[in-house]
C-alpha positions in Angstrom: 7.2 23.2 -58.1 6.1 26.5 -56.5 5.7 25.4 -52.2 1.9 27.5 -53.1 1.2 25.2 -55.5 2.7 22.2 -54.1 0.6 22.9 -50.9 -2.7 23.3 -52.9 -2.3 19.5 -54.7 -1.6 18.6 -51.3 -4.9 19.6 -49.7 -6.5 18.9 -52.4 -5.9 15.3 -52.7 -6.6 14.9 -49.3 -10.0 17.0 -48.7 -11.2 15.8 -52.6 -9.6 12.5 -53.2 -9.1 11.2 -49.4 -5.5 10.2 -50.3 -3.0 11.2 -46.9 0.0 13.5 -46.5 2.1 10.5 -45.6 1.2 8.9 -48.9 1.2 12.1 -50.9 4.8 13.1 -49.2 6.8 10.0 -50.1 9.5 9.2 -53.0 7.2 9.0 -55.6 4.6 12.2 -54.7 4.2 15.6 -56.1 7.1 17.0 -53.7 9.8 14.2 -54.9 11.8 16.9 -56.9 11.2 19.9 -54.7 14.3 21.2 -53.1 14.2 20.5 -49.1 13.3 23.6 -48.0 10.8 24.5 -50.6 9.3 20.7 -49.6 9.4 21.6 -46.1 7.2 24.8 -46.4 4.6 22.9 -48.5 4.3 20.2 -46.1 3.7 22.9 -43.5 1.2 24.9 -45.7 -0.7 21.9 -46.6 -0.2 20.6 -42.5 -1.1 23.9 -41.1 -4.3 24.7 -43.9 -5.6 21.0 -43.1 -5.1 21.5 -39.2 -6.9 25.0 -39.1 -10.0 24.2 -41.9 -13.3 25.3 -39.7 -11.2 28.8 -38.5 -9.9 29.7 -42.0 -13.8 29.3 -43.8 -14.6 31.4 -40.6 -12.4 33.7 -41.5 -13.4 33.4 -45.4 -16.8 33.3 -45.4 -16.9 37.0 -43.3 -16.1 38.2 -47.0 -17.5 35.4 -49.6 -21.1 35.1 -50.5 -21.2 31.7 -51.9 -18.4 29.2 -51.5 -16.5 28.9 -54.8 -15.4 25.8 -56.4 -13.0 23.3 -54.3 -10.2 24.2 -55.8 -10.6 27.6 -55.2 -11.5 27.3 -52.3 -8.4 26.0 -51.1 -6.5 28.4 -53.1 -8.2 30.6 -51.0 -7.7 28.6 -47.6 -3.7 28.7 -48.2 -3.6 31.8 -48.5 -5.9 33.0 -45.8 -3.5 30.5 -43.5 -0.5 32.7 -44.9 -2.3 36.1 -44.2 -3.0 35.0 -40.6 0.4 34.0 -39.8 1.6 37.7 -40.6 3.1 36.7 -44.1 3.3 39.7 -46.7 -0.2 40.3 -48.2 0.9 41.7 -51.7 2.8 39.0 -52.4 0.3 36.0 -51.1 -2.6 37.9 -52.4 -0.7 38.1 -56.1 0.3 34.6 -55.9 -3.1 33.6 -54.9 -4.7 35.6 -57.6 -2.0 34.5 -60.3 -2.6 30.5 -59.3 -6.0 30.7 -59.8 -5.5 32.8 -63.4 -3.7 29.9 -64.4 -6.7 27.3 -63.6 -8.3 27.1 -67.1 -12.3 26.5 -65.6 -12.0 28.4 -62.7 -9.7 31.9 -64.2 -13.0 34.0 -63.6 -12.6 33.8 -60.0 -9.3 35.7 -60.0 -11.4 39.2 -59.7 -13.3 38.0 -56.3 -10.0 36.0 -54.9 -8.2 39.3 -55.1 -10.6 41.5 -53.7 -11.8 38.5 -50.8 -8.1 38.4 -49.9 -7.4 41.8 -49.4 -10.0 41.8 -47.4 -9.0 39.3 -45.3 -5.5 40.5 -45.4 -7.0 43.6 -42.6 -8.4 41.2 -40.0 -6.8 37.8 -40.5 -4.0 38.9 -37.6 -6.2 39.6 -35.1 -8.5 37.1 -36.1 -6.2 34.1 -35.9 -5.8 34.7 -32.0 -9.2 34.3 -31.0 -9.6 31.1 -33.5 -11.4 28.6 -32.4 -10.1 24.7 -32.7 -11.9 22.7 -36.0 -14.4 20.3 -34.8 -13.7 16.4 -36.0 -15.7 15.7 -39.0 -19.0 14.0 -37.7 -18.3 10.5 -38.9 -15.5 10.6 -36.4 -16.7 12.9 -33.8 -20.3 11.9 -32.8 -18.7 8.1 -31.9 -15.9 9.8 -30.0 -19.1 12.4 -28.2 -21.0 9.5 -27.2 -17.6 7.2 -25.5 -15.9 10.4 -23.6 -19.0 13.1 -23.7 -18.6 16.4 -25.2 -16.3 18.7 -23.1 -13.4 15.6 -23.6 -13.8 15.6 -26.8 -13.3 19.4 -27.1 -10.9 19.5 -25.0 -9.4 17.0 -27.4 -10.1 19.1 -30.6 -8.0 22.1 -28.9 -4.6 19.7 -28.5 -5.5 18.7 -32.1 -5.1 22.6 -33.0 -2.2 23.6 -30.9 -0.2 20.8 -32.9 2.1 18.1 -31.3 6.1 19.2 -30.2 8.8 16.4 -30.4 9.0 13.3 -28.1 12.8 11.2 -27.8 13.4 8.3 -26.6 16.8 7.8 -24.8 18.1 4.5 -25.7 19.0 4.0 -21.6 16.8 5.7 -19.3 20.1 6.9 -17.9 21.0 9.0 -20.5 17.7 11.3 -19.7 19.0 13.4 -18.0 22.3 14.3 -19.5 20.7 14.3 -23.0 17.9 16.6 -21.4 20.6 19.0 -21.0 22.1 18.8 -24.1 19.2 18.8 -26.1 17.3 21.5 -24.1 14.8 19.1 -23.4 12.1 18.5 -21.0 11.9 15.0 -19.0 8.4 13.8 -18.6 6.9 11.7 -16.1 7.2 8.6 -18.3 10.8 9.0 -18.9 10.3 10.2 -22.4 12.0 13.4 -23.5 10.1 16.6 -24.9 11.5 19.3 -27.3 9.0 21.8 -27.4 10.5 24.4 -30.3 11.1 23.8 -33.7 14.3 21.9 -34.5 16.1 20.0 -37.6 16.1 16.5 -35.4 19.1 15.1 -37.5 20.9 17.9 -36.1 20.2 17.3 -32.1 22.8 15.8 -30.1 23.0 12.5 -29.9 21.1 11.4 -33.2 24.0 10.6 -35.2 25.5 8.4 -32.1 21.8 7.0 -32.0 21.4 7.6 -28.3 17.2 8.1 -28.9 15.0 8.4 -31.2 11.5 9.9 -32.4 8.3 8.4 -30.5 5.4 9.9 -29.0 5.3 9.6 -25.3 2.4 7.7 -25.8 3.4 5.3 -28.3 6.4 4.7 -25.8 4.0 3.2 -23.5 3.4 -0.3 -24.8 7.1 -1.7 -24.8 7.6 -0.3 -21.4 4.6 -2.0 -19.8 5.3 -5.7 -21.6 8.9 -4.7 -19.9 10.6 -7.0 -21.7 13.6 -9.2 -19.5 17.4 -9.8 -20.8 17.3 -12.7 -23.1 13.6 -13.2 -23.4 11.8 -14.4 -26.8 10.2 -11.5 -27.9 8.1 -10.3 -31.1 7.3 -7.0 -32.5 4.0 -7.5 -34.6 3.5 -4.9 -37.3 6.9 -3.4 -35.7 7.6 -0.1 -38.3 8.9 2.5 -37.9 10.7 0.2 -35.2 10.7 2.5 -32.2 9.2 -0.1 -30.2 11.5 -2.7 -31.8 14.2 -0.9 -30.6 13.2 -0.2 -26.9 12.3 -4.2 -26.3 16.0 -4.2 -28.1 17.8 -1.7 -25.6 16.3 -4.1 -22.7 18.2 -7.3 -24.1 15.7 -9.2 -25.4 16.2 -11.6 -28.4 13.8 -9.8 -30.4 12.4 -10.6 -33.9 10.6 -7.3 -35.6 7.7 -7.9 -38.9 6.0 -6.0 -40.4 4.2 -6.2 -43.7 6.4 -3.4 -45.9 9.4 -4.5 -46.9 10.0 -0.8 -47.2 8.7 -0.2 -43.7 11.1 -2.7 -42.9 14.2 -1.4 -44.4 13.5 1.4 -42.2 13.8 -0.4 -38.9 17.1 -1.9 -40.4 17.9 1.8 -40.7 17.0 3.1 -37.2 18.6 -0.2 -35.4 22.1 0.6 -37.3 21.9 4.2 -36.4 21.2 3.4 -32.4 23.6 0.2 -32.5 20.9 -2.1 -31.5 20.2 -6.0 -32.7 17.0 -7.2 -33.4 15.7 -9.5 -37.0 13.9 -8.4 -39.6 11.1 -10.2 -41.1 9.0 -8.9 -43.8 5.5 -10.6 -44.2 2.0 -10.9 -42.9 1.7 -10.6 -39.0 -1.6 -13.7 -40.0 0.4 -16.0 -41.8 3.3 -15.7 -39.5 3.6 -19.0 -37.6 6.9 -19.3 -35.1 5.6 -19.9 -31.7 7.0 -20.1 -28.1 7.2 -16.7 -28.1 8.3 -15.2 -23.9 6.2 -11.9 -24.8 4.8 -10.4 -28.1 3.7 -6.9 -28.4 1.1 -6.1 -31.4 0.6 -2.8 -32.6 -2.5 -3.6 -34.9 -3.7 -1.5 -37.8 -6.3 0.6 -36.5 -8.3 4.1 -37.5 -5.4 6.1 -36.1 -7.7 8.2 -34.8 -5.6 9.3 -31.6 -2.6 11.1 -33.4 -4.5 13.5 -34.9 -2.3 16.3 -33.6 0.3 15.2 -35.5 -1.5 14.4 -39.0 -4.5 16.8 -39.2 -5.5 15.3 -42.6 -6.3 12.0 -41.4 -10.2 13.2 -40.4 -10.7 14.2 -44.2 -8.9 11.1 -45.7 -11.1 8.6 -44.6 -14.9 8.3 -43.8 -15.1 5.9 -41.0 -16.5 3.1 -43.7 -13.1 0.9 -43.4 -12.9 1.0 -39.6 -15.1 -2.2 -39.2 -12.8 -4.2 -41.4 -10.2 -2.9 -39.0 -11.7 -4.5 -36.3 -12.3 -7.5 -37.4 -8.5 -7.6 -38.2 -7.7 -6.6 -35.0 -9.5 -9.3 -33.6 -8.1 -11.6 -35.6 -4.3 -10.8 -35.3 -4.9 -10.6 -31.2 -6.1 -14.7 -31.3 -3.3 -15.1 -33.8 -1.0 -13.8 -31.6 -1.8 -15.4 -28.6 -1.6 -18.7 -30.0 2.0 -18.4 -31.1 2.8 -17.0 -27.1 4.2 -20.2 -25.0 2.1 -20.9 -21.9 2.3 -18.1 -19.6 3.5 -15.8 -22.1 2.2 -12.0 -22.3 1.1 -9.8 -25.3 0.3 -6.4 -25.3 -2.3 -5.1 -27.8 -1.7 -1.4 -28.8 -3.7 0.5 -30.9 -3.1 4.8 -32.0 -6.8 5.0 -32.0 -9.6 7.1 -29.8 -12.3 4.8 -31.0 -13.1 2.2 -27.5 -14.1 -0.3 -30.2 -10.9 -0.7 -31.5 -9.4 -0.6 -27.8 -11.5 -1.4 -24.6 -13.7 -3.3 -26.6 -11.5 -5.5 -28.1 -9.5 -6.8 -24.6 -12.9 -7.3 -23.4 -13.9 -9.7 -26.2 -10.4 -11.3 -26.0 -10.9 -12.1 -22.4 -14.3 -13.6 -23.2 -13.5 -15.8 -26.3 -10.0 -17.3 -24.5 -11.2 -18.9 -20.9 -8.0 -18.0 -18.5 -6.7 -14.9 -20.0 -6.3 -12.2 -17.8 -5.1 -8.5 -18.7 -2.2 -7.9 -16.0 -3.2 -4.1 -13.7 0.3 -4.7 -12.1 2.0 -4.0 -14.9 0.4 -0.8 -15.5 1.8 0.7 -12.1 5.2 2.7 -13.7 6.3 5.9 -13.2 3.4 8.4 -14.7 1.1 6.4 -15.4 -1.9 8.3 -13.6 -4.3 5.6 -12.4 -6.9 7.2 -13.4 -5.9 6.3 -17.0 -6.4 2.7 -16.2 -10.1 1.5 -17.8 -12.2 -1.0 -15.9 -11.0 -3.9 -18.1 -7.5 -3.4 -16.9 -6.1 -1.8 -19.8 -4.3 1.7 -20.1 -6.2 4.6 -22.3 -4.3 7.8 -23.4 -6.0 10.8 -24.9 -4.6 14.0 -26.8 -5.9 16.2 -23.8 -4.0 14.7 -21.2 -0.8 16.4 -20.2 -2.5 19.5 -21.8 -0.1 22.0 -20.3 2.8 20.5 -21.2 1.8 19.8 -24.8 -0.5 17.1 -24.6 -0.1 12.9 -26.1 -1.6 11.2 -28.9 -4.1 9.0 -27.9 -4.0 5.5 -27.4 -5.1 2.5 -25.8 -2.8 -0.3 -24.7 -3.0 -3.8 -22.1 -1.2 -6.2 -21.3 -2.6 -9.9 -21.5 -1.5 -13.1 -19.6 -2.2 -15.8 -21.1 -2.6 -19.4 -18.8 0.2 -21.5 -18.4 
């Protein structure tokens, strides 16, 4: 398929059928047969189109007097993206004009594509520079308004827009700062490495010897604050990718990774034999999971996955907000599961990728009021970094995209650790 019209089913699907890239880009989607580089461009059409919505109908609607059908309208969005970006306008606005020929109920809107584009073709340049960010759909954003105020919020909107560069892990802190070298990498104040350029990461330095691996600095946080102890009992709930799996691994802990996927699973097989590290598998439901006497469990719950926006712009448009209360509950749930498989005096950290306080600070302070003698542990929260001002008044840690904004920000999320009594 044509990376134009691969893009287009792409954002359509999403923005019409609230289906997500990361569904929509696996084996079985419309890109499965696409050659690599032809599926990489899509993705970044469809990725960079999604991202940039509110500045591209700015851009349109200078030119369009009423808002054509959906599916030309993203025609239209895709190509007003490429025009922007300083790609060739005879050939986008012919392949715009030609897709949209081809579009048996919509063919009659070749004539105004054509002359919108062309159009848009002499100020999209120019334009683009002064764009501002997209606001957060309202379902998401008037929640988010009313826990961090406007301005935050903003601010996090603009980190959404500028995108998210690559994080590493090193599997030994040590190897930071050689790898830092080698990779041409920045080391942040958490120890995580940052590669702000575009790059093939199978071809970096150390991948194939798995020396690190892919994980927001954020998302790094968790396993380092439970700071797992050689030859401690310890178990990764909902562990895929494994990235956390593997960091409780590299620490020498006897660790035990499930998750729900046995696909998702496979794939933490896959990054543990590429990095050399031991942990076990288990494929089934974190709820129904029931080996206790666990040292230390770390439970990254299904949430909204509101905070990694930067990284997957469609997820505002793929979902409304109406599933997030289920989420919670589940959270809930899987936190008292989880503490009642720790041993006395064990620890669990609760992690979620989300912005929303509900599915974060909310949640440890209803944990701490429905289990008498649980504490959430500020000590452990004192590492290299970690800005005290990101710890919240129930003890736990809150990231957010705009933090670290001038270095390329972090995805947001919310993380503490919990004693329980011994």
């Amino acid at each position: 398929m044509d990376p134009r019209r691969a893009a287009h089913r792409l954002v359509c699907a999403v923005l019409e059928d609230q289906e997500t890239l990361a569904e929509l880009t696996g084996r079985t989607g419309p890109l499965a047969r696409m050659e690599p580089a032809d599926r990489a461009r899509a993705q970044r059409l469809a990725t960079e189109t999604l991202r940039n919505l509110d500045p591209l109908d700015a851009l349109l609607a200078q030119f369009i007097e009423r808002i054509p059908a959906p599916p030309v309208q993203n025609v239209l969005r895709i190509a007003a993206y490429e025009l922007a970006t300083g790609e060739a306008a005879h050939g986008v606005v012919n392949a715009a004009v030609t897709q949209i020929s081809a579009m048996h109920r919509y063919k009659q809107a070749k004539g105004m594509a054509n002359a919108v584009l062309r159009r848009v073709a002499d100020v999209a340049p120019a334009a683009w520079a002064d764009r501002s960010p997209s606001r957060l759909p309202e379902w998401l954003r008037e929640p988010l308004v009313m826990a961090w105020g406007d301005e935050v919020i903003t601010a996090c909107e603009a980190a959404h827009a500028r995108g998210a560069p690559l994080d590493l892990t090193p599997r030994e802190q040590k190897l930071a700062e050689p790898l830092s070298a080698q990779i041409d990498a920045q080391i942040l104040p958490t120890g995580s490495l940052r590669v702000d350029r575009s790059v093939q990461v199978s071809a970096l330095p150390g991948f194939d010897a798995g020396t690190w691996w892919v994980q927001d600095a954020a998302a790094a946080l968790p396993a380092r604050i439970l700071a797992a102890k050689p030859g401690e009992k310890v178990l990764d709930l909902c562990a895929a990718p494994g990235g956390k799996t593997m960091q409780l691994a590299s620490a020498g802990a006897d660790v035990t990774a499930l998750d729900i996927s046995r696909a998702r699973s496979e794939r933490i097989e896959e990054n543990l034999t590429r990095t050399g590290l031991t942990a076990r598998v288990v494929t089934g439901d974190a709820l129904d999971f029931a080996e206790d006497g666990w040292d230390a469990i770390l439970l990254d719950a299904p949430c909204s996955a509101t905070g990694t926006i930067r990284r997957h712009p469609d997820l505002p448009y793929a979902q409304d907000g109406s599933t997030i209360s289920a989420l919670i509950d589940l959270q809930s749930q899987m936190i008292d599961h989880a503490l009642s498989l720790l041993k006395p005096g064990g620890r669990l950290v609760f992690c979620t990728c989300s912005l929303i306080p509900d599915e974060g600070e909310v949640q440890v302070d209803e944990a701490l009021a429905r289990h008498p003698g649980l504490t959430t542990d500020r000590a452990a929260l004192d590492l290299p970094g970690i800005d005290p001002a990101w710890i919240t008044e129930e003890g736990g840690l809150r990231l957010r995209p705009d933090y670290w904004a001038e270095t390329g920000g972090m995805d947001g999320f919310y993380c503490a650790v919990l004693h329980k009594p011994a």
